[in-house]
MDTraj code that builds the backbone (N, CA, C; nanometers):
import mdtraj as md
import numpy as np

residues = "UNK UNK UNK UNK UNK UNK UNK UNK UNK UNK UNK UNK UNK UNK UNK UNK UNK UNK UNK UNK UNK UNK UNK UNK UNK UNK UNK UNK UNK UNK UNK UNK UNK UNK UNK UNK UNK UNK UNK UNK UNK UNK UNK UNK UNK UNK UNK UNK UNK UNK UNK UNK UNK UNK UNK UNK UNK UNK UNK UNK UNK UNK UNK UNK UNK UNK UNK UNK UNK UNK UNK UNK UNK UNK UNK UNK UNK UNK UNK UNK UNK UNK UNK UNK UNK UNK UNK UNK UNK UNK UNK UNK UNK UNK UNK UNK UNK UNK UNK UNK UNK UNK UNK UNK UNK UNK UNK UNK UNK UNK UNK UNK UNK UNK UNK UNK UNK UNK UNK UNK UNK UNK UNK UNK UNK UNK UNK UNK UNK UNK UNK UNK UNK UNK UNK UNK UNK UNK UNK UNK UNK UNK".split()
xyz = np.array([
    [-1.6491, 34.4429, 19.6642],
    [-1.7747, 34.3698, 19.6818],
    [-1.7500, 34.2268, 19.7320],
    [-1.6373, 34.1678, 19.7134],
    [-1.5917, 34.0071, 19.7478],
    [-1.5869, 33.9912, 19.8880],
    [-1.5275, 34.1086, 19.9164],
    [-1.4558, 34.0935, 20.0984],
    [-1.5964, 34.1222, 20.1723],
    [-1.7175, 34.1871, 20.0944],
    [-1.7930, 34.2117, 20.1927],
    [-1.8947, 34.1085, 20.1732],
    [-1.9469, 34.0329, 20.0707],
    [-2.0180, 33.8796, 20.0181],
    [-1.9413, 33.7831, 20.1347],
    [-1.7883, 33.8123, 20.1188],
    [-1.7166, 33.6977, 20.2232],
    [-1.7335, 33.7544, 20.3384],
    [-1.7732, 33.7970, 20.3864],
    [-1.7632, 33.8547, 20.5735],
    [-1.9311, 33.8167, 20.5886],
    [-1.9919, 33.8318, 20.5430],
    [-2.1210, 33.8389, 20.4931],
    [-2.1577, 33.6237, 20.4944],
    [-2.0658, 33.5693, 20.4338],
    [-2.0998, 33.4784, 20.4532],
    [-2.0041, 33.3722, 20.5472],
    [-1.9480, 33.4474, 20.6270],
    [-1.8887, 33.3807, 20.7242],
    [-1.9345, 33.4105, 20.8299],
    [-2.0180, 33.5215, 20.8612],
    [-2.1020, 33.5837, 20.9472],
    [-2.2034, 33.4815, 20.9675],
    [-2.2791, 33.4568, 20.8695],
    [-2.3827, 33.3599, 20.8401],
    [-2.3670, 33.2090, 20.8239],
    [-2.2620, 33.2185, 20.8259],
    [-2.2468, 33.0432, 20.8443],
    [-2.1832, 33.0000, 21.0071],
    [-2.1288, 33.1433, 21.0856],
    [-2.1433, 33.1109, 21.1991],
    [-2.2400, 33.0565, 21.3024],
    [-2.3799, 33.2186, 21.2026],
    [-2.5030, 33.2074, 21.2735],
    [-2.5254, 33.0275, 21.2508],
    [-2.5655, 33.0205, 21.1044],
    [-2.6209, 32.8707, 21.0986],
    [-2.5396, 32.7836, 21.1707],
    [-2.4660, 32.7688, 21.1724],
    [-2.3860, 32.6556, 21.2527],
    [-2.3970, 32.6906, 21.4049],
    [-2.4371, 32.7633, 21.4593],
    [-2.4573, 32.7874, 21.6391],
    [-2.6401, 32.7248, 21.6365],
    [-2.7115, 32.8169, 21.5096],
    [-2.8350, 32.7452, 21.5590],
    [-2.8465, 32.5755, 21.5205],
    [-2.7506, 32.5198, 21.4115],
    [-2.8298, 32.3830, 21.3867],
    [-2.7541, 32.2547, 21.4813],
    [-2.6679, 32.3576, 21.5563],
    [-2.5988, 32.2712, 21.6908],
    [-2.6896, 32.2707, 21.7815],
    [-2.7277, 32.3923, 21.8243],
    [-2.8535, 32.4214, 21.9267],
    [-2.9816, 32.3906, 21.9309],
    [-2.9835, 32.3579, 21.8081],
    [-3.1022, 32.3082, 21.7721],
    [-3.1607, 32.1620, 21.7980],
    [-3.0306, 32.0949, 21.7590],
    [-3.0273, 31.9690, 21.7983],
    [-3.0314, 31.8826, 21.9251],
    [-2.9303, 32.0046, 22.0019],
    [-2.9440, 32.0113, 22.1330],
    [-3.0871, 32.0070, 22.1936],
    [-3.1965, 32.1264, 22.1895],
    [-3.2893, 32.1183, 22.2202],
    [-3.4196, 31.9781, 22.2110],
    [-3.3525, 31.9193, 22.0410],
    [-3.4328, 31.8366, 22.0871],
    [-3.4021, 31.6677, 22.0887],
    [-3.2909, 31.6887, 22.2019],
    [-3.2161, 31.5814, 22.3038],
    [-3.3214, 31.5887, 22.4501],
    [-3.3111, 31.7572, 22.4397],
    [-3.3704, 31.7614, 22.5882],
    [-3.5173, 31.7409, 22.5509],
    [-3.5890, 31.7283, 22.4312],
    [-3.7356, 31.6819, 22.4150],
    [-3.7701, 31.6033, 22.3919],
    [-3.6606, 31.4811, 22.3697],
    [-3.6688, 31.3535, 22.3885],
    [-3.5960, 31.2672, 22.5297],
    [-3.5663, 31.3527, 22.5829],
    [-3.5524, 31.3062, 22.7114],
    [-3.6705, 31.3809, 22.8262],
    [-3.6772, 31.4645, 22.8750],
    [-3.7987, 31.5221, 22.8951],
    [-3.9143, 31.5516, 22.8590],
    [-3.9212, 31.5432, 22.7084],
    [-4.0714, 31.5881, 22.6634],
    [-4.1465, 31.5252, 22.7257],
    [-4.1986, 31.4360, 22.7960],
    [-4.3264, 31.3690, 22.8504],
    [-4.4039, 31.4469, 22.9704],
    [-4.3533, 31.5651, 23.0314],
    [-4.4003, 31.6700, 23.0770],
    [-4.4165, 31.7921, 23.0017],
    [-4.5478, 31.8456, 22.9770],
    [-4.6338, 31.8950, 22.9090],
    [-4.5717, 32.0501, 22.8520],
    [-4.5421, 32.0945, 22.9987],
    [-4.4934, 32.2640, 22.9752],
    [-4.3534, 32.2634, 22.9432],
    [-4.2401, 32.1376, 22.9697],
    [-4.1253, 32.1397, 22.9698],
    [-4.1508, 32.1345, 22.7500],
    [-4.2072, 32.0403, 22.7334],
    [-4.2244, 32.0085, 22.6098],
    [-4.2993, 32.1382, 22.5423],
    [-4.3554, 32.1887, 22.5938],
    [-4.4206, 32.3391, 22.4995],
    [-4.2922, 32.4505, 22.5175],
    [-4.2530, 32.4188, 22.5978],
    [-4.1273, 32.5206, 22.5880],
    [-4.0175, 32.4793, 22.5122],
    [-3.9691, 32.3424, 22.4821],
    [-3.8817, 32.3616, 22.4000],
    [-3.9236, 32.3448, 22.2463],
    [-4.0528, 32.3148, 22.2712],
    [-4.0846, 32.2887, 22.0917],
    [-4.1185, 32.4620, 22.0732],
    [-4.1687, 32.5485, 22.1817],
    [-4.1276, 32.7244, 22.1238],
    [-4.0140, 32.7671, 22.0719],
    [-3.8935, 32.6842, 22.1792],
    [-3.8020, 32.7748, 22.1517],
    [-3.7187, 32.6461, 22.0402],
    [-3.7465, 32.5426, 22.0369],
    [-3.6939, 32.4916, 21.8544],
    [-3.7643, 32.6186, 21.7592],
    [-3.8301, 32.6225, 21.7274],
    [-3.9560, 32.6565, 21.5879],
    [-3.8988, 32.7532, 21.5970],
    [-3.8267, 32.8494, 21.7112],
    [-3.8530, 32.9906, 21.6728],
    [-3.6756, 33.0186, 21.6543],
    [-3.5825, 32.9267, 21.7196],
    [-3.4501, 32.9484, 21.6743],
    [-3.4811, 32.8724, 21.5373],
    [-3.5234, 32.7769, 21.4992],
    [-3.5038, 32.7409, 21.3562],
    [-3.5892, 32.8151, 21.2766],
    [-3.6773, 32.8981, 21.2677],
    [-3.7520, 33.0067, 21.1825],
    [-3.7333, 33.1021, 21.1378],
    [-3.6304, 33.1637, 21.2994],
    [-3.5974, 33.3037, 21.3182],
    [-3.3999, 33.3237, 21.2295],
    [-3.3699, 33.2411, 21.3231],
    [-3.2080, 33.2234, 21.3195],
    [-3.1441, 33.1403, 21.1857],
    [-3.2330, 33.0207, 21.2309],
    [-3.0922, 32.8769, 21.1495],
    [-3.1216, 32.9134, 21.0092],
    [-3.2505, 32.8685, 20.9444],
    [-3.2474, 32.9432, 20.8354],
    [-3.2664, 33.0176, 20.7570],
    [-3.2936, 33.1484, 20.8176],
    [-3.2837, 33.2884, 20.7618],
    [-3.0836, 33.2801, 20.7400],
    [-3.0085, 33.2314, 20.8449],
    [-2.8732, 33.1829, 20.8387],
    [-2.8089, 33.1313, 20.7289],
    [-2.8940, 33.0060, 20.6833],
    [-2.8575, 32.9364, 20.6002],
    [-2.8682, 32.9952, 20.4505],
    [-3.0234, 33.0476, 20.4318],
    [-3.0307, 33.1697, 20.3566],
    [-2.9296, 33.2260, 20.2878],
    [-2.9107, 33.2940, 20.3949],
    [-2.8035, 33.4307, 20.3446],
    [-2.6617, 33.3749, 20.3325],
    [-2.6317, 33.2582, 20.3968],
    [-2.4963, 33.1969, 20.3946],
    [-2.5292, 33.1233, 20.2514],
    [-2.6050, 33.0954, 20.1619],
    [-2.6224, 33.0075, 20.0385],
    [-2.6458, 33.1620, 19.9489],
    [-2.6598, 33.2827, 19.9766],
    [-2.6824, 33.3705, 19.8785],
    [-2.5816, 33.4896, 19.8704],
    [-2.4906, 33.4902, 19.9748],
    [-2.3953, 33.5725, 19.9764],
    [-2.2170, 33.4544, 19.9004],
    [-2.2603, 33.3016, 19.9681],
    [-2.1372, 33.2416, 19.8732],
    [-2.1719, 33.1994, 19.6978],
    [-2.3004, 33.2773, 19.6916],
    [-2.2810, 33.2174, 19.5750],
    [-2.2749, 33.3610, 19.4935],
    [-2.2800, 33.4556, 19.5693],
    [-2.2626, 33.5743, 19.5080],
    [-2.1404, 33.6347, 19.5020],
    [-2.0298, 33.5598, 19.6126],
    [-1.9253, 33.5412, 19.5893],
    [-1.8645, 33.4891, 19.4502],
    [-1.9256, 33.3856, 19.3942],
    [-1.8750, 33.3274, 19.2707],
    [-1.8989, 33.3622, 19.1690],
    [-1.9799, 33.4660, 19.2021],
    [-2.0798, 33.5662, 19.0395],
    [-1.9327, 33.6460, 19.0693],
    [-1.8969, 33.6971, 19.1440],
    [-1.8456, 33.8071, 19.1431],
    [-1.6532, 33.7199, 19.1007],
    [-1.6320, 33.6567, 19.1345],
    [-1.5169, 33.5839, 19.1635],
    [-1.5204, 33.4767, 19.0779],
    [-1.5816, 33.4149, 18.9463],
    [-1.6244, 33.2897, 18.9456],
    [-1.4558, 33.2108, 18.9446],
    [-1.3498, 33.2234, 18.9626],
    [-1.2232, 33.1527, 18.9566],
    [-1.2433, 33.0872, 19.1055],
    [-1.2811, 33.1118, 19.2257],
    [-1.3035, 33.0772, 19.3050],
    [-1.4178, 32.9188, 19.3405],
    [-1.4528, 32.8869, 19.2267],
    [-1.5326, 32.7821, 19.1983],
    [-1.4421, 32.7149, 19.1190],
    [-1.3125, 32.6860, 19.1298],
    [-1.2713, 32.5755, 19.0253],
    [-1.1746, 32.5051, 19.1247],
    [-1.1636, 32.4056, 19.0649],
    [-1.1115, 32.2889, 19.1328],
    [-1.2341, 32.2081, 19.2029],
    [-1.2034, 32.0801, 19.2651],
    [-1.3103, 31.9783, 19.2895],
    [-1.3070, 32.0171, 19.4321],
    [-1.1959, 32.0639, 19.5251],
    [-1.2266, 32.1051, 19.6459],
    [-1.3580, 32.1536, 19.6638],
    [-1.3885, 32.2944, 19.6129],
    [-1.5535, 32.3614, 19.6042],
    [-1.6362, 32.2497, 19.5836],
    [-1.6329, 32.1355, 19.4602],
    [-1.7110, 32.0374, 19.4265],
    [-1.8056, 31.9707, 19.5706],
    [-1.6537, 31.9224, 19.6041],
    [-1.6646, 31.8273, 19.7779],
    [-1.7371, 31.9447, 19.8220],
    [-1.6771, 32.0619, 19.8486],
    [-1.7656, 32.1602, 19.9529],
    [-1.8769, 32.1479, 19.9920],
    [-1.9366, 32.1714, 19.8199],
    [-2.0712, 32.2119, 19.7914],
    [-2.1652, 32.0901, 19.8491],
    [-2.1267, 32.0040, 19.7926],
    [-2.1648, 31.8404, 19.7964],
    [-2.1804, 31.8498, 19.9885],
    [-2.1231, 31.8938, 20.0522],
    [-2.0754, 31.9049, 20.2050],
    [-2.2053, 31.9663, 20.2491],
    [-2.1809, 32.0865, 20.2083],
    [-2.2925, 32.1819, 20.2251],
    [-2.4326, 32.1414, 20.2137],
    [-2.4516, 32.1099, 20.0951],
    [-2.5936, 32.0644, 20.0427],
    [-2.6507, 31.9165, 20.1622],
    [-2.5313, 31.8423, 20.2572],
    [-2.5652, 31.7735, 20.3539],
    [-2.5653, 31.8223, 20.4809],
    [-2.5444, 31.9779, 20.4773],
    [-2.5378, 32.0487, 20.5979],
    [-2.7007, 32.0676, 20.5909],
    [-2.7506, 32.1391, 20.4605],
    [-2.8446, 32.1775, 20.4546],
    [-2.9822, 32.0339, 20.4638],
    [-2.9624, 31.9212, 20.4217],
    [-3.0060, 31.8072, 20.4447],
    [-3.0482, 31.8398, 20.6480],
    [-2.9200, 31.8030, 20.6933],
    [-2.9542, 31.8475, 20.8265],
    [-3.0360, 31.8981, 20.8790],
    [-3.0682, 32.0377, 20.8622],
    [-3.0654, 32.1231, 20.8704],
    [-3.2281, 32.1240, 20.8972],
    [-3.2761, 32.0766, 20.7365],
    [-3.4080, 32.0363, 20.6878],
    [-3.4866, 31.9068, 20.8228],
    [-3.3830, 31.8293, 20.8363],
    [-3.4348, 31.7035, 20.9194],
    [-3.4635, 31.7731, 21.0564],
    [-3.3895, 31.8715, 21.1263],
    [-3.4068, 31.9381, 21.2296],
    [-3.5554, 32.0117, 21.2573],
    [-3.6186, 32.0796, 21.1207],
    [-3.6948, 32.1503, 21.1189],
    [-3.8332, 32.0144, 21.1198],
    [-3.7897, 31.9044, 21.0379],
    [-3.8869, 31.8226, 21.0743],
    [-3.9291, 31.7552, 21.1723],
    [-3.8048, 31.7206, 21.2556],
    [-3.8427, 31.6514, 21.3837],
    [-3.8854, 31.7644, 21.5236],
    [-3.8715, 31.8708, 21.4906],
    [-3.9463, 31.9472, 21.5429],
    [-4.0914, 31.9362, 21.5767],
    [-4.1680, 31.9413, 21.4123],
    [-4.2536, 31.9421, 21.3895],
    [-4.3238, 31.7570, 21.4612],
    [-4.2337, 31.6855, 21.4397],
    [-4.2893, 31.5580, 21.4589],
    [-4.2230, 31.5271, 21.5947],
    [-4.1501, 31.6001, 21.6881],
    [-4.1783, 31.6227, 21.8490],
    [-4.3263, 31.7101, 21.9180],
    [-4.3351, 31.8144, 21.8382],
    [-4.4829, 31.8998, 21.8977],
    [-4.6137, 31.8007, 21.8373],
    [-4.6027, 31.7189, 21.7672],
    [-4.7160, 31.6185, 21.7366],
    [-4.7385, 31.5124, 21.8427],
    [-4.6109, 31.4768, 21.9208],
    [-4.6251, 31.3793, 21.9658],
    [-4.5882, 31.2453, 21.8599],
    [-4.5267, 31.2204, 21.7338],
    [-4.5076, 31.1265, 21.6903],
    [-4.4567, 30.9781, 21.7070],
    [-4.5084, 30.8686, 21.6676],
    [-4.4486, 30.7547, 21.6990],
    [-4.2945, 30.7771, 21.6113],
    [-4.2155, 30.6730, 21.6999],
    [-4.0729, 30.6359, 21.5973],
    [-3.9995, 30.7510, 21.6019],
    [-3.9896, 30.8755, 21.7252],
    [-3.9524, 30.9471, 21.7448],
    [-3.7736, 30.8870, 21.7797],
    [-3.6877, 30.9591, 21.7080],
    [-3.5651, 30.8986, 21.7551],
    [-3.5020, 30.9361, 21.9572],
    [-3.4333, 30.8319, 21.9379],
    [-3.3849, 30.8117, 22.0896],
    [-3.2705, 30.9797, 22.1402],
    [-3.2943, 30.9630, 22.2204],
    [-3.1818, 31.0903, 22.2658],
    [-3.0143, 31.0288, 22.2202],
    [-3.0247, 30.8962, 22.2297],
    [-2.8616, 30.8693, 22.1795],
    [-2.8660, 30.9182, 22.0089],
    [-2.9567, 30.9079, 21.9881],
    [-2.9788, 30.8819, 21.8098],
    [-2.9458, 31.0669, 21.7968],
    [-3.0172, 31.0922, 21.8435],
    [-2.9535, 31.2302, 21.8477],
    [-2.8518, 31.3318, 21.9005],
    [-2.8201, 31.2694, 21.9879],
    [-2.6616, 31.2866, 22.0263],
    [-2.5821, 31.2494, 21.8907],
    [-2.6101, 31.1393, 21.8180],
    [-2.5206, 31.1368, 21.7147],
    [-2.5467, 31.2070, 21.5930],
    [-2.6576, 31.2439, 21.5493],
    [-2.7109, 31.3357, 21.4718],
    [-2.6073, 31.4981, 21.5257],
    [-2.6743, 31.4841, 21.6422],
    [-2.5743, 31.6157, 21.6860],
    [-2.4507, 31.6289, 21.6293],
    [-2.4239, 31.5640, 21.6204],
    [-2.2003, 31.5476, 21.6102],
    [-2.2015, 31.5704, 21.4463],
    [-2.3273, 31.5364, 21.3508],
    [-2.2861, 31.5206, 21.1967],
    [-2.2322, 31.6681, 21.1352],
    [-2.3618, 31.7365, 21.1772],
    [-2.3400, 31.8699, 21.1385],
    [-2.1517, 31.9239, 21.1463],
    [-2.1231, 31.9105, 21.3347],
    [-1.9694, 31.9130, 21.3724],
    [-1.9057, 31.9143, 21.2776],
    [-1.8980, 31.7630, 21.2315],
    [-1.8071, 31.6421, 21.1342],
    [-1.8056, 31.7530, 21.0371],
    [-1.9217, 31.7968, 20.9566],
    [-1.9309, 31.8537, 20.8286],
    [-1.8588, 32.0012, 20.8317],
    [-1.8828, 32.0767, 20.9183],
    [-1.8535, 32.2042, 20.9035],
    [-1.6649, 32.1756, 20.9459],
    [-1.6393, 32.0524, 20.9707],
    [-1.5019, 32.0759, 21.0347],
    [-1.3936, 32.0391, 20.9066],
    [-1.4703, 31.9617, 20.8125],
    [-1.4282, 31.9323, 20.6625],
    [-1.4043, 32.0266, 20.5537],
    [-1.5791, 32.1149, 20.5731],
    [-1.6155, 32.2071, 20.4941],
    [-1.4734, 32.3131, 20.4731],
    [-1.4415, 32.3423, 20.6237],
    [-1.3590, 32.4345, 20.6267],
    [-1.2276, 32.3996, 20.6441],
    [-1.2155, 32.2850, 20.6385],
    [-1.0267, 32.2299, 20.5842],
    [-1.0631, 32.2645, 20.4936],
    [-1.1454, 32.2038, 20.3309],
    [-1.1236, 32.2292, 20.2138],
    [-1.1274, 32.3490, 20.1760],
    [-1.2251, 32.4515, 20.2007],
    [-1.1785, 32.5919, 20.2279],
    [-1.0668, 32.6537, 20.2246],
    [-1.0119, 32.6354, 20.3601],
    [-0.8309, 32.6664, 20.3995],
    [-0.7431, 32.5951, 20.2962],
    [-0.7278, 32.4733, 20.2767],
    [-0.6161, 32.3840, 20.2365],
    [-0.6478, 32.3589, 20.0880],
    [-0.7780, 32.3812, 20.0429],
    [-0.8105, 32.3356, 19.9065],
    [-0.7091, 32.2234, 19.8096],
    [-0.7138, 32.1162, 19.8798],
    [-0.6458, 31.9801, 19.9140],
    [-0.5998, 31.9297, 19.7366],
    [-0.7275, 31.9802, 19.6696],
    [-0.7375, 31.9035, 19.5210],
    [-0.8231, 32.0085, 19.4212],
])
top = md.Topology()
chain = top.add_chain()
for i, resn in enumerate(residues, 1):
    res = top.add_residue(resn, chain, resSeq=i)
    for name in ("N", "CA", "C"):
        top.add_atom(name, md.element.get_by_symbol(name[0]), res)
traj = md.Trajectory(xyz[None], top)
């Protein structure tokens, strides 16, 4: 049951991590283009529906298959490495959350909408995180 919880949630943390890259991506190009009408209805479709459909139904199953890993395994939760992980994670999922909002507050038209640089660097956090997540993973440092 472990090997298939773990395939199960490496599967799913691929998915999430392709959509909350892509995601971000998209809305670079809706803050650089959105001010044309159809360019902007098209990417606020296709945000809402990769983040509805994909990122976290993703995230989902990647938060319910590792933790069903640890029902099943709980030795696999000790040490502070997992600690950091989790702590990692729970700012993946932060992300994740902010993505789904500025969505919502690109198809509004909102003031104080961040800059395309601002999100270029937003872009890179997620990166940063999943590239940590999974040293401590591999190397379980502490």
């Amino acid at each position: 049951m472990y090997l298939w919880l773990k395939w199960l949630h490496v599967v799913s943390v691929i998915s999430w991590m392709a959509g909350i890259l892509y995601l971000y991506r998209l809305l670079i190009y809706l803050s650089e283009r959105g001010a044309n009408a159809d360019i902007k209805g098209l990417l606020v479709l296709m945000s809402r529906r990769l983040f509805k459909y994909i990122t976290v139904p993703a995230a989902v199953v990647s938060y319910v298959a590792g933790l069903g890993m640890v029902a099943v395994v709980p030795a696999i939760a000790k040490g502070h490495w997992f600690g950091a992980k989790f702590i990692l994670v729970l700012a993946l999922t932060h992300y994740t959350v902010k993505a789904g909002l500025l969505i919502g507050r690109f198809e509004k038209g909102a003031d104080n909408l961040p800059s395309s640089k601002r999100l270029r660097v937003l872009n890179e956090v997620p990166t940063v995180l999943m590239l940590v997540i999974v040293w401590l993973v591999l190397f379980k440092p502490f």
